[in-house]
MARLOKE-483241 format. One record per residue: residue number from 1; x, y, z of N, C-alpha, C, O, CB in turn. Coordinates in steps of 0.2 Angstrom, whole numbers, plus 5000, padded with zeros to 4 digits. Glycine has a CB too. Layout:
BEGIN
+-----+------+------+------+------+------+------+------+------+------+------+------+------+------+------+------+
| pos |   nu |   nv |   nw |  cau |  cav |  caw |   cu |   cv |   cw |   ou |   ov |   ow |  cbu |  cbv |  cbw |
+-----+------+------+------+------+------+------+------+------+------+------+------+------+------+------+------+
| NUM |    X |    Y |    Z |    X |    Y |    Z |    X |    Y |    Z |    X |    Y |    Z |    X |    Y |    Z |
...
+-----+------+------+------+------+------+------+------+------+------+------+------+------+------+------+------+
// end
This chain:
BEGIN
+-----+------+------+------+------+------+------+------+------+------+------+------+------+------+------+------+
| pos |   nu |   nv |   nw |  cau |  cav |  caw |   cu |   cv |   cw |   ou |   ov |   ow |  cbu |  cbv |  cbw |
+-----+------+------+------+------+------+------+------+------+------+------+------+------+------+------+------+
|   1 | 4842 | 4918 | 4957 | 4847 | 4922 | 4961 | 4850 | 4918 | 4966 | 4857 | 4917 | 4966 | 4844 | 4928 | 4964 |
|   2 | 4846 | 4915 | 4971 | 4850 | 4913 | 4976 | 4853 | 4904 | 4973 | 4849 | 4900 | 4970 | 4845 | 4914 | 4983 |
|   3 | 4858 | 4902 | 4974 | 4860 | 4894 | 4973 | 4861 | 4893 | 4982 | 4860 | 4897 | 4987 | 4871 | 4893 | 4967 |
|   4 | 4862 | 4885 | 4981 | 4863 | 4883 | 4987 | 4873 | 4881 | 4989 | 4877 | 4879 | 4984 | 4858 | 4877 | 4987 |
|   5 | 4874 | 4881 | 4993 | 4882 | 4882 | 4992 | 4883 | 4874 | 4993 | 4879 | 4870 | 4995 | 4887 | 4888 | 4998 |
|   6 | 4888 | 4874 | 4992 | 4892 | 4867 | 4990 | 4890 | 4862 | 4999 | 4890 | 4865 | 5004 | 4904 | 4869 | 4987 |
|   7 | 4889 | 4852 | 4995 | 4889 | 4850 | 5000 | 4895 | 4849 | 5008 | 4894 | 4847 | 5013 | 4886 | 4847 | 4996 |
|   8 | 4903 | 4852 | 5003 | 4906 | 4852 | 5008 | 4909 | 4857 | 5014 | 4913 | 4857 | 5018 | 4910 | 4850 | 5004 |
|   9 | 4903 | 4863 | 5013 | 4903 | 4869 | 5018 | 4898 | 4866 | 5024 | 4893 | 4862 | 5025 | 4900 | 4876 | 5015 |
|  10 | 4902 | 4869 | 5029 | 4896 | 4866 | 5034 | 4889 | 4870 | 5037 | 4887 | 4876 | 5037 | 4900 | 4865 | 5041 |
|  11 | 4885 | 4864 | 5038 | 4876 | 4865 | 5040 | 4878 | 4868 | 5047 | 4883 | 4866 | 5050 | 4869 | 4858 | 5040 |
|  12 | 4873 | 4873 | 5048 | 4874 | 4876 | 5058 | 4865 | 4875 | 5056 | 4862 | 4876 | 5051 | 4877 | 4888 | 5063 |
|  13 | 4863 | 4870 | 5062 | 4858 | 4868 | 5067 | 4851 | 4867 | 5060 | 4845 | 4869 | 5060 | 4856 | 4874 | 5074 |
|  14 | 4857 | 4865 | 5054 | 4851 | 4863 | 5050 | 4848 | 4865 | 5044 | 4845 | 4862 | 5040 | 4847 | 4865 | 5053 |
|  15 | 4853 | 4875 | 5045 | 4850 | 4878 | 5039 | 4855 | 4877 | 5034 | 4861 | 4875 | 5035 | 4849 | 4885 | 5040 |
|  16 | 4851 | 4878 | 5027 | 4853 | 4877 | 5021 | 4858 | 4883 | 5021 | 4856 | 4889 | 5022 | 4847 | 4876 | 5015 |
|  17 | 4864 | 4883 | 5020 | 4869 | 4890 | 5019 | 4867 | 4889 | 5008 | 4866 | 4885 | 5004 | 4882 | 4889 | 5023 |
|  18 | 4866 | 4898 | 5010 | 4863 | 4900 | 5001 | 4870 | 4905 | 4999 | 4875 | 4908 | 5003 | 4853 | 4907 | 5000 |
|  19 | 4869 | 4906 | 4993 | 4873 | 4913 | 4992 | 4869 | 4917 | 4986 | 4865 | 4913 | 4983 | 4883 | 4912 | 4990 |
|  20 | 4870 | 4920 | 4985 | 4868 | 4927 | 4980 | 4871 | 4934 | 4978 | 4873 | 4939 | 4982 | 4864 | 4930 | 4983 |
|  21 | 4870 | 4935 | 4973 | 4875 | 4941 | 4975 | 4870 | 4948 | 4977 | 4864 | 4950 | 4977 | 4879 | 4942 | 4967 |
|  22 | 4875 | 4950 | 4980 | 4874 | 4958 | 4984 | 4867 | 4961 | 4983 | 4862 | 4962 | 4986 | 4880 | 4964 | 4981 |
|  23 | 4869 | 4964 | 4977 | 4862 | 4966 | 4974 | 4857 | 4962 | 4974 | 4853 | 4966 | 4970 | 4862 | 4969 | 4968 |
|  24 | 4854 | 4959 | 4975 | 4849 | 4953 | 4976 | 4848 | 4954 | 4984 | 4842 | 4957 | 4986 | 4854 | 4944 | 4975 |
|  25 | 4852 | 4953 | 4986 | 4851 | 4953 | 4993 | 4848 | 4958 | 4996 | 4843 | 4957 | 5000 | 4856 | 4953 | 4996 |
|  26 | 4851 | 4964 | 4994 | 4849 | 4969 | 4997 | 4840 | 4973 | 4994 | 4836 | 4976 | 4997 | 4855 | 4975 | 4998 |
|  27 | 4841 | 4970 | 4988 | 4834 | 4971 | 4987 | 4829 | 4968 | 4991 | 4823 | 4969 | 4990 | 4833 | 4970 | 4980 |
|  28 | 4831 | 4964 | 4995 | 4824 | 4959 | 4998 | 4825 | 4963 | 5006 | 4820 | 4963 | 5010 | 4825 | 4946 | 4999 |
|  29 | 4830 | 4968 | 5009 | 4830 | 4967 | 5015 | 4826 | 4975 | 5016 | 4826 | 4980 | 5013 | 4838 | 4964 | 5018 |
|  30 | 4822 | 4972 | 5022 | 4820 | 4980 | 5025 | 4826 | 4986 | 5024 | 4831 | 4986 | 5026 | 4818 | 4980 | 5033 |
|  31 | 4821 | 4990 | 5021 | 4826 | 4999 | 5020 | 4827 | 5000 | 5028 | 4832 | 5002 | 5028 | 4819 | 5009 | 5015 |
|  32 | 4826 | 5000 | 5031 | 4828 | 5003 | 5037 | 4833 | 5000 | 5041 | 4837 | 5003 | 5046 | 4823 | 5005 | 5042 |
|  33 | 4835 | 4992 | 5040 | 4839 | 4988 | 5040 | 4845 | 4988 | 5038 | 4850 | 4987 | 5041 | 4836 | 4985 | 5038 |
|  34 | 4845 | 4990 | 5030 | 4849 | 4994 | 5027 | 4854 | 4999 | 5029 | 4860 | 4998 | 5031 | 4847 | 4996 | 5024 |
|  35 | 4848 | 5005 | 5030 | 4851 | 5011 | 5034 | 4854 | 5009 | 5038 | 4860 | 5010 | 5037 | 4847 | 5014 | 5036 |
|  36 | 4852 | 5008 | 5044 | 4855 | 5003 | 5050 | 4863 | 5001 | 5053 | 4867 | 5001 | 5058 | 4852 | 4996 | 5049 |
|  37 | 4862 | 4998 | 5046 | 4872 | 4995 | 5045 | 4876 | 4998 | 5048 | 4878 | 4996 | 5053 | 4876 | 4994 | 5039 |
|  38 | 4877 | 5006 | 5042 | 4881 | 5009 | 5045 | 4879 | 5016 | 5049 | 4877 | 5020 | 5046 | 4885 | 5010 | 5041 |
|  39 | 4881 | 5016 | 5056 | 4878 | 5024 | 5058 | 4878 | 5030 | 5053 | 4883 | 5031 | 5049 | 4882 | 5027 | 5065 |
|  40 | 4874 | 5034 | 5054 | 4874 | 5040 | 5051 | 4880 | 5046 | 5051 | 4881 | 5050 | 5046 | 4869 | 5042 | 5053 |
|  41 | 4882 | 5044 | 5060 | 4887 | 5048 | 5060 | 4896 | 5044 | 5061 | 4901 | 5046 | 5064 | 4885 | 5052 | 5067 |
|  42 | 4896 | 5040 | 5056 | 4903 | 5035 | 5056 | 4906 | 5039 | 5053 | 4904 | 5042 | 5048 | 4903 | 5027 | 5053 |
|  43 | 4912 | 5039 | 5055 | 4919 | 5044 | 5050 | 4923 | 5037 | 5049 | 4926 | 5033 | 5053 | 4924 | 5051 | 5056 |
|  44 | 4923 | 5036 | 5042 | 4927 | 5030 | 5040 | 4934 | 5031 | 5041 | 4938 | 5026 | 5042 | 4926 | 5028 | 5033 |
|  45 | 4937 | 5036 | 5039 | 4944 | 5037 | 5040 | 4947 | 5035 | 5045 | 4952 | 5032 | 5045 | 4945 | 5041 | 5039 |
|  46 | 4944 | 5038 | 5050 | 4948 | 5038 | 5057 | 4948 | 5030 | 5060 | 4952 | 5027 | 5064 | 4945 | 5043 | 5063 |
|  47 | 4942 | 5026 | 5057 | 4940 | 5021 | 5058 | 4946 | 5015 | 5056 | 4950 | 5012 | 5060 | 4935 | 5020 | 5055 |
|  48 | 4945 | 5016 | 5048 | 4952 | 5011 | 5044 | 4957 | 5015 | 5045 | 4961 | 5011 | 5042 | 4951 | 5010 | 5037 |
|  49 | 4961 | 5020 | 5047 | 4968 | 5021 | 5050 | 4971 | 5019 | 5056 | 4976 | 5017 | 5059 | 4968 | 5027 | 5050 |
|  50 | 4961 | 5019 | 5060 | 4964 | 5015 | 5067 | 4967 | 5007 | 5069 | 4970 | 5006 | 5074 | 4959 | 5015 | 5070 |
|  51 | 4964 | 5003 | 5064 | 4962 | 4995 | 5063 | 4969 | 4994 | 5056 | 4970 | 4989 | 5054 | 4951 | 4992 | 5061 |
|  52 | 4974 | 5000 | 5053 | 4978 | 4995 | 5048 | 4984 | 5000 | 5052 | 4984 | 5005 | 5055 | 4976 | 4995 | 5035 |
|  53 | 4991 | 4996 | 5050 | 4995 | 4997 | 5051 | 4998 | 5002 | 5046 | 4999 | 5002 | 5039 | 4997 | 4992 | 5052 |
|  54 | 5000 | 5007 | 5051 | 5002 | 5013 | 5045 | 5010 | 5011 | 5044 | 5014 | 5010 | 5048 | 5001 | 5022 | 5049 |
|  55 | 5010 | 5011 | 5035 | 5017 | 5011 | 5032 | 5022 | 5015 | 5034 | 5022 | 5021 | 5036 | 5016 | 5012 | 5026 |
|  56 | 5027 | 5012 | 5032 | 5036 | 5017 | 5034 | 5034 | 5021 | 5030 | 5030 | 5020 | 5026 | 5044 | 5015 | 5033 |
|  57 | 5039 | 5026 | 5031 | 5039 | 5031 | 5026 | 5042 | 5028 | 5020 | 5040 | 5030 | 5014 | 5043 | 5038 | 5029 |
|  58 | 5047 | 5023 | 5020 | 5050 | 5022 | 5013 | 5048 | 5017 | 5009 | 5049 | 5015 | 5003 | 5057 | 5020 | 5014 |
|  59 | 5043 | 5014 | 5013 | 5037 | 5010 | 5009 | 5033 | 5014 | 5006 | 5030 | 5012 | 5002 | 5032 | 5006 | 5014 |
|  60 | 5033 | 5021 | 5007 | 5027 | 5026 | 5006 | 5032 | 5029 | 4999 | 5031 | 5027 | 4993 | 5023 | 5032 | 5014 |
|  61 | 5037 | 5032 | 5000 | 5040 | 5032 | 4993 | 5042 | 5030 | 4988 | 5043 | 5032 | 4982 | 5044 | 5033 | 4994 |
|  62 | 5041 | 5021 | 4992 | 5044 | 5018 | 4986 | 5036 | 5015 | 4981 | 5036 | 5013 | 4975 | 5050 | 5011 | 4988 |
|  63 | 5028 | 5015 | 4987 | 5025 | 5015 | 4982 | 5023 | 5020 | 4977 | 5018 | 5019 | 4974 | 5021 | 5014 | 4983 |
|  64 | 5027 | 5026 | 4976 | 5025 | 5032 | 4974 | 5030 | 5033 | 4969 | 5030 | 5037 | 4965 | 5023 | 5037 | 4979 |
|  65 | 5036 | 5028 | 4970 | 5042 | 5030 | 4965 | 5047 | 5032 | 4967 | 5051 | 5032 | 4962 | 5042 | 5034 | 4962 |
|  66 | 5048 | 5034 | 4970 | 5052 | 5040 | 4974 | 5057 | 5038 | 4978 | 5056 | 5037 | 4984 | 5046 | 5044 | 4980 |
|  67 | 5063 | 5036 | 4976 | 5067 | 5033 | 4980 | 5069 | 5036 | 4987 | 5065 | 5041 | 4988 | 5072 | 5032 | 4977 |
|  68 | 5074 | 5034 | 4991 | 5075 | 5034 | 4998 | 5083 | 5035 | 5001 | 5085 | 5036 | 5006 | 5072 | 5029 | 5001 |
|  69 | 5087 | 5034 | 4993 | 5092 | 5033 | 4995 | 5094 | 5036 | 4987 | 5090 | 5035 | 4982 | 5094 | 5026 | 4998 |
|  70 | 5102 | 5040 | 4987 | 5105 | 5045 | 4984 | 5110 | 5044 | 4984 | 5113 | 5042 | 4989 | 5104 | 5050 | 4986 |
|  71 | 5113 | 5044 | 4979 | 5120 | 5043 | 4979 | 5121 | 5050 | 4971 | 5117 | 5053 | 4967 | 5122 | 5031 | 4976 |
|  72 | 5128 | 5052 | 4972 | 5133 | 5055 | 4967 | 5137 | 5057 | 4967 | 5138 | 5060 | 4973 | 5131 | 5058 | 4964 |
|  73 | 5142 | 5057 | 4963 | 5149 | 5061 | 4961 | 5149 | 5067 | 4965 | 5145 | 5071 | 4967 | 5150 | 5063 | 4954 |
|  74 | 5157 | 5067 | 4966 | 5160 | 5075 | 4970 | 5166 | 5075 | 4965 | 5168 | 5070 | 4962 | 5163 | 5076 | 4981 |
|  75 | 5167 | 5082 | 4964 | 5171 | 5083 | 4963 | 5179 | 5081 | 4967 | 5184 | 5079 | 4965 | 5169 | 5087 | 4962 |
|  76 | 5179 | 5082 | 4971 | 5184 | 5082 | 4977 | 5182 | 5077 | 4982 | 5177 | 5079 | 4986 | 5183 | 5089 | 4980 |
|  77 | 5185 | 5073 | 4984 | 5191 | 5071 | 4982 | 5191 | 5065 | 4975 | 5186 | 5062 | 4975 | 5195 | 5069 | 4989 |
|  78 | 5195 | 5064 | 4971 | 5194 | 5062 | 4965 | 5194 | 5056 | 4966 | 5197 | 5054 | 4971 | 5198 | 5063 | 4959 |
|  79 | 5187 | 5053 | 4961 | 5184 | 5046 | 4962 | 5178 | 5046 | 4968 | 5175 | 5040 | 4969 | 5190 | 5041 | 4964 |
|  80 | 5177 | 5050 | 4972 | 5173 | 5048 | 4979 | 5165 | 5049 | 4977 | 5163 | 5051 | 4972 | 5175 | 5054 | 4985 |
|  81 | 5160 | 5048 | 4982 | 5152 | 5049 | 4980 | 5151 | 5050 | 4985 | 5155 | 5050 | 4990 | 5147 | 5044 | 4978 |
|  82 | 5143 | 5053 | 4985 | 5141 | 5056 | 4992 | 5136 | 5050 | 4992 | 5135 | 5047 | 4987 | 5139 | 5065 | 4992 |
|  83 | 5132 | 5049 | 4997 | 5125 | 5044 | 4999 | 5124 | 5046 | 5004 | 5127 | 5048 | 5009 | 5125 | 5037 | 5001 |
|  84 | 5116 | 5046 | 5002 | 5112 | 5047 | 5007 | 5107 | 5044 | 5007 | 5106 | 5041 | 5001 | 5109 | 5053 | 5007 |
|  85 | 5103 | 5042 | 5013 | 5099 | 5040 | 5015 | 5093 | 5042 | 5016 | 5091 | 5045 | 5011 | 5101 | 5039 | 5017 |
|  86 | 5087 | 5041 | 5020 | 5082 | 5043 | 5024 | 5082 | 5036 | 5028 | 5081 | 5030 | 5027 | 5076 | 5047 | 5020 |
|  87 | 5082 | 5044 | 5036 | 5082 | 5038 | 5040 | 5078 | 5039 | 5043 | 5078 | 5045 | 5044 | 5087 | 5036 | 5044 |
|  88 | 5072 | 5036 | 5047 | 5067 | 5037 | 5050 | 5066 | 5035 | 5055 | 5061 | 5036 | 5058 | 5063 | 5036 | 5048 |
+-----+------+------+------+------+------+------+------+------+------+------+------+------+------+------+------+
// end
């Protein structure tokens, strides 16, 4: 499971830096340690909405498809279009 990581990463005061994957890991570490990590009472949402930068609205349309901007024919006066936007 565990390898030892490449000689060009750096040693702190000595130790061999390892890597493993995840599940490995956590099978060796104390269960209450585990537990531990994340509080019982953490609300993730409010957490990661707090720390990323919330999208424009037309970023938010245009991952979804949804364009932002309109154009079409009138009748009146001949040849003209109408456009629209969203402006935020």
């Amino acid at each position: 499971g565990f390898t030892a990581k490449s000689n060009l990463e750096r040693f702190i005061a000595g130790e061999l830096p390892m890597r493993a994957p995840m599940g490995l890991v956590s099978r060796l570490a104390p269960a209450q340690w585990l537990q531990d990590i994340v509080p019982q009472d953490f609300d993730a949402w409010p957490w990661f909405w707090s720390r990323v930068e919330r999208p424009k609205v037309e970023e938010v349309l245009s991952y979804i498809g949804i364009p932002h901007k309109w154009s079409w024919k009138v009748q009146w006066p001949l040849g003209a279009n109408v456009e629209a936007s969203l402006i935020v």
